[in-house]
mmCIF file as Biopython writes it, N, C-alpha, C and O atoms, coordinates in Angstrom:
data_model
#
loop_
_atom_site.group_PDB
_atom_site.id
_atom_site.type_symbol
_atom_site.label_atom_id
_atom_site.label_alt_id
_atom_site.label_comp_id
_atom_site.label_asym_id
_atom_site.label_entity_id
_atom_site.label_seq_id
_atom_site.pdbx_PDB_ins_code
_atom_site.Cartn_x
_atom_site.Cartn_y
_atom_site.Cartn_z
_atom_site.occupancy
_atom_site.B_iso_or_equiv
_atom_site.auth_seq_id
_atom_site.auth_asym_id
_atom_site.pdbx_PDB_model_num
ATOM 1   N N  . UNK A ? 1  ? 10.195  203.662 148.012 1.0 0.0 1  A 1 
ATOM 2   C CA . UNK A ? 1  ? 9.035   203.822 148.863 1.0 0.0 1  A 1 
ATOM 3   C C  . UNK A ? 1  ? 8.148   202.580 148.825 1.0 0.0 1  A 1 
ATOM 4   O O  . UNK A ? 1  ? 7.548   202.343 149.873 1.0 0.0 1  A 1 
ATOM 5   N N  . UNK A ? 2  ? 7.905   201.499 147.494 1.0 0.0 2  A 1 
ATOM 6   C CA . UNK A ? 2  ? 7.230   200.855 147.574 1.0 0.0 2  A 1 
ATOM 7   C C  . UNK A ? 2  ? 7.944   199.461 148.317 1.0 0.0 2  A 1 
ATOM 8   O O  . UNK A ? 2  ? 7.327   198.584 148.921 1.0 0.0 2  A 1 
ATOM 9   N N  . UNK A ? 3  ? 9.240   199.525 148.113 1.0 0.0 3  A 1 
ATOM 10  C CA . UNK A ? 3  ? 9.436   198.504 149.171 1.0 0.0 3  A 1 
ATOM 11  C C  . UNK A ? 3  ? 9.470   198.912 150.739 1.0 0.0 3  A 1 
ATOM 12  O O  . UNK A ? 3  ? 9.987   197.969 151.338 1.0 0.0 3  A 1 
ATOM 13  N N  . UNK A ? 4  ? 9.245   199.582 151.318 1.0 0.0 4  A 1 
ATOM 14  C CA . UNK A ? 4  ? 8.952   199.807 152.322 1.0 0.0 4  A 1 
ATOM 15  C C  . UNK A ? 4  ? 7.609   199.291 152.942 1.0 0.0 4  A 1 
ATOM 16  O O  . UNK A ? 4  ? 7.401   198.814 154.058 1.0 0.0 4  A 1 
ATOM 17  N N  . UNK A ? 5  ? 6.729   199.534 151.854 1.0 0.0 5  A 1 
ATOM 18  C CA . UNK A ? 5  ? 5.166   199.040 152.296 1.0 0.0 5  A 1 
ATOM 19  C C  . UNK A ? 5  ? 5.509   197.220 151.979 1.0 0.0 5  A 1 
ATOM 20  O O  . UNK A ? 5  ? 4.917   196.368 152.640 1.0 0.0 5  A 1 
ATOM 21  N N  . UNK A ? 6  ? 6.126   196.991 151.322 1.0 0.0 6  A 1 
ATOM 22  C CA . UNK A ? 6  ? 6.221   195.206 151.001 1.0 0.0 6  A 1 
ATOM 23  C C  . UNK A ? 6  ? 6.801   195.238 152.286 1.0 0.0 6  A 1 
ATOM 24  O O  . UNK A ? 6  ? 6.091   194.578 153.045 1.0 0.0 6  A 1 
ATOM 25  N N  . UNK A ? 7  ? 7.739   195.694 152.839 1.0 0.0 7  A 1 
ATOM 26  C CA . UNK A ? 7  ? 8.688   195.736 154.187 1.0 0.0 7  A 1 
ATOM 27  C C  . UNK A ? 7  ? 7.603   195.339 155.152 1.0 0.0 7  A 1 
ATOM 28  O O  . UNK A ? 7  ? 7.263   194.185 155.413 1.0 0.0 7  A 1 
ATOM 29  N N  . UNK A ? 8  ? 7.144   196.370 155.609 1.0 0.0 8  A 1 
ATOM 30  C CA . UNK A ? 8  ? 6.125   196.175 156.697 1.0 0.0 8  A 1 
ATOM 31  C C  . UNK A ? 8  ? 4.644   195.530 156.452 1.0 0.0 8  A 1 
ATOM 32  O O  . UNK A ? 8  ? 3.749   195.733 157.272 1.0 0.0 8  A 1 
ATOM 33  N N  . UNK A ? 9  ? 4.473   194.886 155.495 1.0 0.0 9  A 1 
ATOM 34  C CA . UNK A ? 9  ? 3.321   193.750 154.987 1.0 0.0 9  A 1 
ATOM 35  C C  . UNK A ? 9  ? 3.962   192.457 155.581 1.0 0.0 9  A 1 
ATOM 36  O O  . UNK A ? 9  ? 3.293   191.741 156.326 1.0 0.0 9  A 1 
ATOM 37  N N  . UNK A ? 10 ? 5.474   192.096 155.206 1.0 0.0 10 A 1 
ATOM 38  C CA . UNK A ? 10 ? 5.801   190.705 155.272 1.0 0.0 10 A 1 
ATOM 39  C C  . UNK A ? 10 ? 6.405   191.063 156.912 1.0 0.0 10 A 1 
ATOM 40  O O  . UNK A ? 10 ? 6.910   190.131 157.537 1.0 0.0 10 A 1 
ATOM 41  N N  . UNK A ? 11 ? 6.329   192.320 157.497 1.0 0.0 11 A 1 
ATOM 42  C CA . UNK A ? 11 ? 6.727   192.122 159.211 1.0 0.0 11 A 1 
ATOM 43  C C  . UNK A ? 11 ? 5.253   192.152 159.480 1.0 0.0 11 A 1 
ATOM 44  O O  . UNK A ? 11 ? 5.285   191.628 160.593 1.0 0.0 11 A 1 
ATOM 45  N N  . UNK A ? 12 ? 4.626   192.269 159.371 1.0 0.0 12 A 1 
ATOM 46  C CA . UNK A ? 12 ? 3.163   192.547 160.208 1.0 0.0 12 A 1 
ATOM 47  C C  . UNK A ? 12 ? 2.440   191.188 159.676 1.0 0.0 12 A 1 
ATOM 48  O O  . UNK A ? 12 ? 1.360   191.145 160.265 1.0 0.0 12 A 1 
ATOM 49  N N  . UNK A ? 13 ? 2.562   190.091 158.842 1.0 0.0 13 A 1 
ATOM 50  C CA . UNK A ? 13 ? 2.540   188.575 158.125 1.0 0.0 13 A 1 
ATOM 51  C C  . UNK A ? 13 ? 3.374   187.780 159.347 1.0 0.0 13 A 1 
ATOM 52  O O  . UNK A ? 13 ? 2.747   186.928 159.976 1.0 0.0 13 A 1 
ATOM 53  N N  . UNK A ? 14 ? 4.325   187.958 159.584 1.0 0.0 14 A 1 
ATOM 54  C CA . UNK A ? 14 ? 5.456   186.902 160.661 1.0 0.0 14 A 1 
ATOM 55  C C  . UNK A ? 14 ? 5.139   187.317 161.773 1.0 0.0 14 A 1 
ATOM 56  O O  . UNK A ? 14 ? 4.879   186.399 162.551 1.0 0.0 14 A 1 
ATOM 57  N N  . UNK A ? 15 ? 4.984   188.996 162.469 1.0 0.0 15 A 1 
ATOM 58  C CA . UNK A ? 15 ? 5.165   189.045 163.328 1.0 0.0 15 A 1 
ATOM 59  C C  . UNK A ? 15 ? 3.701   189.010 163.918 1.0 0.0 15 A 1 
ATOM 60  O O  . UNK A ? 15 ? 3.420   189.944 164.669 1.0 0.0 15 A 1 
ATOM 61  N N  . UNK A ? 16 ? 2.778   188.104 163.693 1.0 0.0 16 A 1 
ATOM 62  C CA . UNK A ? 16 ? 1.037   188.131 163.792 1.0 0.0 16 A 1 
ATOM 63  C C  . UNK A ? 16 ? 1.157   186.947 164.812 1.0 0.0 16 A 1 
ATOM 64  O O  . UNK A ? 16 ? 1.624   185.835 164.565 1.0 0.0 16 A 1 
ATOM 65  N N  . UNK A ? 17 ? 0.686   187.359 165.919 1.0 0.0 17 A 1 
ATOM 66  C CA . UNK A ? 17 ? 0.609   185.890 166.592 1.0 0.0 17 A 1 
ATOM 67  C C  . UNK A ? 17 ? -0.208  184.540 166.358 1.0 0.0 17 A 1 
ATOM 68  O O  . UNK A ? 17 ? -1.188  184.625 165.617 1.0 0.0 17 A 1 
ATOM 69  N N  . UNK A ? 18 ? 0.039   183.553 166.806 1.0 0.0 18 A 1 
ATOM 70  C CA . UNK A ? 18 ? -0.240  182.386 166.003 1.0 0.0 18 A 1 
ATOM 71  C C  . UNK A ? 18 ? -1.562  181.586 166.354 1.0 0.0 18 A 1 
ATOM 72  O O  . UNK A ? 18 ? -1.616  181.043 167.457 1.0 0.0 18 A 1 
ATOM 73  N N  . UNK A ? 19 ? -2.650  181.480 165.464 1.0 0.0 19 A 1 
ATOM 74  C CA . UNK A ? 19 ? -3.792  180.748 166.263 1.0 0.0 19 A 1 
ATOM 75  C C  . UNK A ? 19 ? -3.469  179.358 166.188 1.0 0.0 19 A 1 
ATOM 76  O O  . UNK A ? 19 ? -2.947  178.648 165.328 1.0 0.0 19 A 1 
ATOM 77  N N  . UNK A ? 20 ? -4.160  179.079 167.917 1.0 0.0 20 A 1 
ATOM 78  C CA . UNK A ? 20 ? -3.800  177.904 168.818 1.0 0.0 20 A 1 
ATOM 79  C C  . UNK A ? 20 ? -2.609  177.928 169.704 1.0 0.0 20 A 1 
ATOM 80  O O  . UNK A ? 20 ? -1.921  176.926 169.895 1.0 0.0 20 A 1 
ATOM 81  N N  . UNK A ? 21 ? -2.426  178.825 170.123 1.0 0.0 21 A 1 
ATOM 82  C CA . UNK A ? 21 ? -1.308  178.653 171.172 1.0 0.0 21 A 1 
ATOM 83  C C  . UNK A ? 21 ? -1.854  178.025 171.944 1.0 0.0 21 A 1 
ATOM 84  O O  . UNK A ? 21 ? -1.271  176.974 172.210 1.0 0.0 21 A 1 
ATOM 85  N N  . UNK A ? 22 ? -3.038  178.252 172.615 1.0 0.0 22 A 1 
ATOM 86  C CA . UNK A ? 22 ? -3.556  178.139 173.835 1.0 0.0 22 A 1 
ATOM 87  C C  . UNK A ? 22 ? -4.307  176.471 173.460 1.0 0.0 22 A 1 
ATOM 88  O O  . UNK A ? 22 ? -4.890  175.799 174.311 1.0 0.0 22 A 1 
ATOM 89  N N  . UNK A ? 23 ? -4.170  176.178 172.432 1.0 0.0 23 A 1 
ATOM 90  C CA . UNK A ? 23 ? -5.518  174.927 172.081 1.0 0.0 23 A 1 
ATOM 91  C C  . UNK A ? 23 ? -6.545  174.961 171.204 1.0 0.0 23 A 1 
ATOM 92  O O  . UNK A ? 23 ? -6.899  174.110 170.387 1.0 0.0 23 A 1 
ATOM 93  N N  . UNK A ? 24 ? -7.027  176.119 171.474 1.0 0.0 24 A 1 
ATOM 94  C CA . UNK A ? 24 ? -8.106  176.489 170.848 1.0 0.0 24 A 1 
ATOM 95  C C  . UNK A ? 24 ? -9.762  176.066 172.297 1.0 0.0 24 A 1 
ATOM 96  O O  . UNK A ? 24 ? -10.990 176.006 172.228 1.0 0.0 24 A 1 
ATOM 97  N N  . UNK A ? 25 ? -8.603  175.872 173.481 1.0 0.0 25 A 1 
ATOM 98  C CA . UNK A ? 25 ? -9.539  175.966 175.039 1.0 0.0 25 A 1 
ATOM 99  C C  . UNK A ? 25 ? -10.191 177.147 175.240 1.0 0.0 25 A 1 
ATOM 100 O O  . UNK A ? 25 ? -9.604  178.205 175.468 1.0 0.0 25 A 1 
ATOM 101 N N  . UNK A ? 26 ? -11.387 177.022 175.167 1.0 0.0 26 A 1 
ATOM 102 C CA . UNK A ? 26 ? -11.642 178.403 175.349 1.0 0.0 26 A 1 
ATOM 103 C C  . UNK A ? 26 ? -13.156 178.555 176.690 1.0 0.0 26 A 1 
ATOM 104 O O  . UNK A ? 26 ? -13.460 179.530 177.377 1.0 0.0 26 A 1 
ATOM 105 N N  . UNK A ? 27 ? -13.615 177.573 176.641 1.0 0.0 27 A 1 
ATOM 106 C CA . UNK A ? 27 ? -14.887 177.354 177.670 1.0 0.0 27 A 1 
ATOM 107 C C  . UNK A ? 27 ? -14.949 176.322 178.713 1.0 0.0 27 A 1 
ATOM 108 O O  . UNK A ? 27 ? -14.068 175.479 178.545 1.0 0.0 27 A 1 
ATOM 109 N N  . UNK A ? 28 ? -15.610 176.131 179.615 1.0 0.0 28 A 1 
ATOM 110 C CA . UNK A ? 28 ? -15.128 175.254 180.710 1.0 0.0 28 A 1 
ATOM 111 C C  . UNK A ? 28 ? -15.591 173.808 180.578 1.0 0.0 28 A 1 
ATOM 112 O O  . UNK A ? 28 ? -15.404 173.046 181.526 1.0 0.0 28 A 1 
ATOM 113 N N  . UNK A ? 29 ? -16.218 173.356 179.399 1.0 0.0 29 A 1 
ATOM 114 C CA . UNK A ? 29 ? -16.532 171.856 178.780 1.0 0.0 29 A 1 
ATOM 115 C C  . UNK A ? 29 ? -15.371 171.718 178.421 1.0 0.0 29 A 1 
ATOM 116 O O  . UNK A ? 29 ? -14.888 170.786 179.064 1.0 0.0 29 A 1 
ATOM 117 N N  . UNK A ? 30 ? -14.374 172.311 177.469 1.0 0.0 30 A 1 
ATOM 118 C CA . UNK A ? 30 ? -13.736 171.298 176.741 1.0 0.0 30 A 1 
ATOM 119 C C  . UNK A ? 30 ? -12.538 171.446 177.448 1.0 0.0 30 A 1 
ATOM 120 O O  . UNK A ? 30 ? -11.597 170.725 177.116 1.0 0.0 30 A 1 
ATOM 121 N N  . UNK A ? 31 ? -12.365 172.440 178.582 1.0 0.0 31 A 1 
ATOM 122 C CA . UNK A ? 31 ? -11.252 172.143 179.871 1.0 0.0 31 A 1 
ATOM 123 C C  . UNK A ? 31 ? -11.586 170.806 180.126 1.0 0.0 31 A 1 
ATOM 124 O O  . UNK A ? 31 ? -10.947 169.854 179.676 1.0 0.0 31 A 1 
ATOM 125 N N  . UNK A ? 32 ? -12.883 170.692 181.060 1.0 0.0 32 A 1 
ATOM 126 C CA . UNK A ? 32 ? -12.846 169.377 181.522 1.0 0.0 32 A 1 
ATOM 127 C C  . UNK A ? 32 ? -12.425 168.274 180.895 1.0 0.0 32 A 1 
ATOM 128 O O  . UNK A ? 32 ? -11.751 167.443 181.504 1.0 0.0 32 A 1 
ATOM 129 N N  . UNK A ? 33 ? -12.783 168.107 179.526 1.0 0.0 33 A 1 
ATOM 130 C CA . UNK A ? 33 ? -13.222 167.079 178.421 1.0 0.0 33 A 1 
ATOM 131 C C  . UNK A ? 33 ? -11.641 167.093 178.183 1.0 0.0 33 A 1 
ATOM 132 O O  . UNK A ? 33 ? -11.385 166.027 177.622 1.0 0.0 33 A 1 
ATOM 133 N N  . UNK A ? 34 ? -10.642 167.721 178.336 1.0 0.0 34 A 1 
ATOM 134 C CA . UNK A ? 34 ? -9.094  167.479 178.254 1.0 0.0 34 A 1 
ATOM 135 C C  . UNK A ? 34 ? -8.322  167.303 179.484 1.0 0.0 34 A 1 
ATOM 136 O O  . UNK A ? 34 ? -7.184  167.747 179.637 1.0 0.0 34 A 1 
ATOM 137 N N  . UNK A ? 35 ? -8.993  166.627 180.370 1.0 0.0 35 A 1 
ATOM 138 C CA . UNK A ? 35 ? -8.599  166.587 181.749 1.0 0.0 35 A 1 
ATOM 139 C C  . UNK A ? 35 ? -7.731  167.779 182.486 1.0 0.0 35 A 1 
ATOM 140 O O  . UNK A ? 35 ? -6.541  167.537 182.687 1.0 0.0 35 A 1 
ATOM 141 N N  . UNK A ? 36 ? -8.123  168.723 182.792 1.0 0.0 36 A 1 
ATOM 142 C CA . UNK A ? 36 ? -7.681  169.774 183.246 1.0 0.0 36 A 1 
ATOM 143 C C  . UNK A ? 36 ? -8.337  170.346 183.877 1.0 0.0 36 A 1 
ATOM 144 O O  . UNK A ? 36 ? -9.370  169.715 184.105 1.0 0.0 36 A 1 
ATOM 145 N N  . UNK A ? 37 ? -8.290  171.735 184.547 1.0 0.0 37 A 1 
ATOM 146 C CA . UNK A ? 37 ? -9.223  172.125 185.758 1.0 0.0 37 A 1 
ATOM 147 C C  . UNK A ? 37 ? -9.232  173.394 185.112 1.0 0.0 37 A 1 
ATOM 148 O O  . UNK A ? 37 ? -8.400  173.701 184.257 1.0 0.0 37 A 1 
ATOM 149 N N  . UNK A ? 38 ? -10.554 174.466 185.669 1.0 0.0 38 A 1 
ATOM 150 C CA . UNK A ? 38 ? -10.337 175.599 185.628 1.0 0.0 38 A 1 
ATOM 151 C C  . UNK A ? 38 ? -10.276 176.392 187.071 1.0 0.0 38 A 1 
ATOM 152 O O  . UNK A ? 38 ? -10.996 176.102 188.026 1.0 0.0 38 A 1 
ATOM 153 N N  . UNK A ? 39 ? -9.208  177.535 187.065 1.0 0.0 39 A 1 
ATOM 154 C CA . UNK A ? 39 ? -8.587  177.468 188.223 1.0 0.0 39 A 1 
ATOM 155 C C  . UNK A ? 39 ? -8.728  179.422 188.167 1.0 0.0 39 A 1 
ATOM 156 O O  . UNK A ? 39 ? -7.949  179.934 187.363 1.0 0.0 39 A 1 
ATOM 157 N N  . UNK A ? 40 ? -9.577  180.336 188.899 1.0 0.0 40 A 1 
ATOM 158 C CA . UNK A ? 40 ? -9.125  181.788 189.315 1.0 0.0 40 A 1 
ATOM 159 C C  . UNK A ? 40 ? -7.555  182.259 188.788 1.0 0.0 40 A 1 
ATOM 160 O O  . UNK A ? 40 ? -6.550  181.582 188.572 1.0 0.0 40 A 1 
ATOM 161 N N  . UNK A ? 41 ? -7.677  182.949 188.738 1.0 0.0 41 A 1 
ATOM 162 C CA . UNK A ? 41 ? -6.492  184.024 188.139 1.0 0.0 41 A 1 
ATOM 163 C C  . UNK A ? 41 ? -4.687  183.588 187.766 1.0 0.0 41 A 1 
ATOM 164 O O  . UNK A ? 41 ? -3.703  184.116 187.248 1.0 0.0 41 A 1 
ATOM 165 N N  . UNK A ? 42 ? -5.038  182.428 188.351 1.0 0.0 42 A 1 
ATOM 166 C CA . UNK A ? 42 ? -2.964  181.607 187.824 1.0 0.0 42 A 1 
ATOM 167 C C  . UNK A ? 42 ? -3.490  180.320 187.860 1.0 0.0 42 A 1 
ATOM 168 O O  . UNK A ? 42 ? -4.711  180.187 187.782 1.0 0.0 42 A 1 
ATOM 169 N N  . UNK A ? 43 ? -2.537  179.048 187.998 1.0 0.0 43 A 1 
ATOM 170 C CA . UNK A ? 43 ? -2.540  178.247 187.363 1.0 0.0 43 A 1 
ATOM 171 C C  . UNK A ? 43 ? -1.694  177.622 188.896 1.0 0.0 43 A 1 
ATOM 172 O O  . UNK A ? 43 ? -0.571  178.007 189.221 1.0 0.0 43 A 1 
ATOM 173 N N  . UNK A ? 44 ? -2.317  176.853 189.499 1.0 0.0 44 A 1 
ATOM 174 C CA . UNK A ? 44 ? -1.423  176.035 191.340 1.0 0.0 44 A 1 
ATOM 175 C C  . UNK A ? 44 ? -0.384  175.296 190.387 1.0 0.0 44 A 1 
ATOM 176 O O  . UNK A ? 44 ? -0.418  174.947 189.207 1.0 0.0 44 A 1 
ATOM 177 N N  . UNK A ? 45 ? 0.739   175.191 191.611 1.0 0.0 45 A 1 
ATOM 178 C CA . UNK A ? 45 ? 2.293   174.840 191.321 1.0 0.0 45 A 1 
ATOM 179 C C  . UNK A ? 45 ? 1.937   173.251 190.392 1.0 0.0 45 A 1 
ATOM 180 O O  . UNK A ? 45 ? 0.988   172.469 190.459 1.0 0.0 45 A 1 
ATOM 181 N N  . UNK A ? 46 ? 2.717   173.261 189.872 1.0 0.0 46 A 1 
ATOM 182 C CA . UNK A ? 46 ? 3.163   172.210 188.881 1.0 0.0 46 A 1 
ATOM 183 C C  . UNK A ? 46 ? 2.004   171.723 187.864 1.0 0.0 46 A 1 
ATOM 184 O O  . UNK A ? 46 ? 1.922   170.670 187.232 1.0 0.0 46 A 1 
ATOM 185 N N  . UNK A ? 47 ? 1.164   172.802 187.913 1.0 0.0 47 A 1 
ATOM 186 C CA . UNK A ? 47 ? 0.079   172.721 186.549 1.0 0.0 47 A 1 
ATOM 187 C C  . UNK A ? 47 ? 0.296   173.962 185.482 1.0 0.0 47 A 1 
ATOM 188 O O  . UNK A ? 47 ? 0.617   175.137 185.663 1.0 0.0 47 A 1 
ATOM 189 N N  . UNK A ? 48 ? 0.020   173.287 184.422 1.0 0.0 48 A 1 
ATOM 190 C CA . UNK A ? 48 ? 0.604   174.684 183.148 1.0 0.0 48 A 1 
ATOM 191 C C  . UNK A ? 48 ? -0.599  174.937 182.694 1.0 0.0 48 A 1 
ATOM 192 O O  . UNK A ? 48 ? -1.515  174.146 182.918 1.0 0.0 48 A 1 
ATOM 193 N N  . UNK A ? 49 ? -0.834  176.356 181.812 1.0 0.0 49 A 1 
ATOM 194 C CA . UNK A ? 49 ? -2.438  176.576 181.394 1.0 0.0 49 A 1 
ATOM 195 C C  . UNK A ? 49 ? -2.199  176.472 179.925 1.0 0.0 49 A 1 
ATOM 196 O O  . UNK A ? 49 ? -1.319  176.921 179.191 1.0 0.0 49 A 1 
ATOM 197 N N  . UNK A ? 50 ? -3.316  175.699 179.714 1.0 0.0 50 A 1 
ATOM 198 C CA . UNK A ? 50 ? -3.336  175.306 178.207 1.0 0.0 50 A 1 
ATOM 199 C C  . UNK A ? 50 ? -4.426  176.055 177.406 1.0 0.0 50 A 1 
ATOM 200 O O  . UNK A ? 50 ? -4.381  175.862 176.191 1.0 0.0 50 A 1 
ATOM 201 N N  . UNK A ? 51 ? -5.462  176.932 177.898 1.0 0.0 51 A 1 
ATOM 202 C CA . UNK A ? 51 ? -6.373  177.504 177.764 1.0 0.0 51 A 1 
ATOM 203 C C  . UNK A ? 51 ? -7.178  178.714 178.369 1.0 0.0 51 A 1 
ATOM 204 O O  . UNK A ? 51 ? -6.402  179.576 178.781 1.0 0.0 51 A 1 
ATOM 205 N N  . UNK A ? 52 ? -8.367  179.000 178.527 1.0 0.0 52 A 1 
ATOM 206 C CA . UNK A ? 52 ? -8.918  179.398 179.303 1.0 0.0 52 A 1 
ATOM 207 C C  . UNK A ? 52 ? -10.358 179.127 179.466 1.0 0.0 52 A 1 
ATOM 208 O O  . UNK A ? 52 ? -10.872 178.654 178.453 1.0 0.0 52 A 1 
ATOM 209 N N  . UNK A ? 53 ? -11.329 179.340 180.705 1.0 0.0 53 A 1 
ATOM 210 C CA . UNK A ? 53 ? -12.182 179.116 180.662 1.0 0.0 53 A 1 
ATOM 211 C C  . UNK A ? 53 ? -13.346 179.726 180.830 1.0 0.0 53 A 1 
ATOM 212 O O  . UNK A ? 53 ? -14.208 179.327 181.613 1.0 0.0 53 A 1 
ATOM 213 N N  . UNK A ? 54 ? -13.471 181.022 179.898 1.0 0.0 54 A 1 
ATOM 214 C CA . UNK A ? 54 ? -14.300 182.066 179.190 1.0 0.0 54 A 1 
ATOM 215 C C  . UNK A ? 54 ? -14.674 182.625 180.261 1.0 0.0 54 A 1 
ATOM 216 O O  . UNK A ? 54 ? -15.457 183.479 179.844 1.0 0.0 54 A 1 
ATOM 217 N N  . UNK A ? 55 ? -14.636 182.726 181.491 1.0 0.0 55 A 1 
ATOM 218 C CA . UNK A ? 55 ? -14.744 183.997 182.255 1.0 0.0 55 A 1 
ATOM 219 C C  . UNK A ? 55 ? -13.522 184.715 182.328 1.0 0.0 55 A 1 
ATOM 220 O O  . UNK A ? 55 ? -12.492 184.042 182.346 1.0 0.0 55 A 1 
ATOM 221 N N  . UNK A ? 56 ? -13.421 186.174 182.380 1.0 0.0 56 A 1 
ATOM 222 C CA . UNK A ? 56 ? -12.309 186.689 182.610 1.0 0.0 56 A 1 
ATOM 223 C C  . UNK A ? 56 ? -11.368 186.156 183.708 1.0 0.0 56 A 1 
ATOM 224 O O  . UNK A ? 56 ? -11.817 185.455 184.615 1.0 0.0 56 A 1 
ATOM 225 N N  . UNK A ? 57 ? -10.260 186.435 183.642 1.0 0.0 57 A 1 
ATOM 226 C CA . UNK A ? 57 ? -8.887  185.929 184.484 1.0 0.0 57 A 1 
ATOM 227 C C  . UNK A ? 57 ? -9.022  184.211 184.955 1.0 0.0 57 A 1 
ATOM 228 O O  . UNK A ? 57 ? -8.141  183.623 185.582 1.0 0.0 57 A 1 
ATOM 229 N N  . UNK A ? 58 ? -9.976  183.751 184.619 1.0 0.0 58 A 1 
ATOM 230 C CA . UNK A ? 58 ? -9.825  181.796 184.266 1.0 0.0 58 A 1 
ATOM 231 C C  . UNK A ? 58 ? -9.230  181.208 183.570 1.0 0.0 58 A 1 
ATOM 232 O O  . UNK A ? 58 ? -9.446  181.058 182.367 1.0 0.0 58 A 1 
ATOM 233 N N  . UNK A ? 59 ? -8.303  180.734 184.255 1.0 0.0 59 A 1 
ATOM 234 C CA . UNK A ? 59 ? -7.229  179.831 183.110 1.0 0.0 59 A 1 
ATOM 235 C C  . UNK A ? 59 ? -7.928  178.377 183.132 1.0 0.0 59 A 1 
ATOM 236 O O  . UNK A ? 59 ? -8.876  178.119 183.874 1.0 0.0 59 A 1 
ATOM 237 N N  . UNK A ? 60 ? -7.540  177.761 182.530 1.0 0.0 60 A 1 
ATOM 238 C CA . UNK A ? 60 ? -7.831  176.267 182.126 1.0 0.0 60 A 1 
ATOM 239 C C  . UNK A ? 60 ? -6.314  175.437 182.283 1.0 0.0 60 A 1 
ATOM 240 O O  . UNK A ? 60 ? -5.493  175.545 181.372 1.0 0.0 60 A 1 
ATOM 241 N N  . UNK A ? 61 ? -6.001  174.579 183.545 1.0 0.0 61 A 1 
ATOM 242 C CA . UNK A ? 61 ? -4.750  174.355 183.485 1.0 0.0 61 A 1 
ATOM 243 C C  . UNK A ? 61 ? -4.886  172.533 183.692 1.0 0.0 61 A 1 
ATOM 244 O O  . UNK A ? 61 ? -5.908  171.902 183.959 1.0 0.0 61 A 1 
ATOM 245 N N  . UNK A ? 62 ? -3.508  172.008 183.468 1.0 0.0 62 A 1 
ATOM 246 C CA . UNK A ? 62 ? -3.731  170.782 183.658 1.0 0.0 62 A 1 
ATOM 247 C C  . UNK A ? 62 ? -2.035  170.413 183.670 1.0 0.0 62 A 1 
ATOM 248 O O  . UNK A ? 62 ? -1.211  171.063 183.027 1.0 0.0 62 A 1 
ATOM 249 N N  . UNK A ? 63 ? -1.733  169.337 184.463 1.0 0.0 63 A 1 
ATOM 250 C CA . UNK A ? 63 ? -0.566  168.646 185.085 1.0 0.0 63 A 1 
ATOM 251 C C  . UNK A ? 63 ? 0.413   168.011 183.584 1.0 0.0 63 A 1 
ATOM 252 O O  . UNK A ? 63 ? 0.200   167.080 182.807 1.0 0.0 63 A 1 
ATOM 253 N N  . UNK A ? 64 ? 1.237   168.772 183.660 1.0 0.0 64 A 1 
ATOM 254 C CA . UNK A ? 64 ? 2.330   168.358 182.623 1.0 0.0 64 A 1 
ATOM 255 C C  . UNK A ? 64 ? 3.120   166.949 182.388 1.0 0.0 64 A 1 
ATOM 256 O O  . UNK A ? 64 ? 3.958   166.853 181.491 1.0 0.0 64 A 1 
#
């Protein structure tokens, strides 16, 4: 029984998603300040989102 709880300690440890995926972009200064745009609800063709820009559904995207 007690390895079961070690079990699901070291899955819920790996399976934790990872801070900074996004950058650590989170407001619409340091979009700009990384040359990128903030753009309504997706991200226009051939720009990827690296962030967001603290209003809901604002991505923060910029040209790959």
């Amino acid at each position: 029984m007690r390895v079961l709880y070690l079990l699901f300690s070291f899955l819920f440890i790996f399976l934790m998603p990872l801070p900074g995926v996004f950058g650590d972009i989170r407001n619409p200064v340091t979009c700009l300040k990384s040359g990128a745009i903030c753009h309504p609800v997706f991200c226009p063709r051939r720009y990827k989102q690296i962030g967001t820009c603290g209003l809901p559904g604002t991505k923060c995207c910029r040209k790959p």
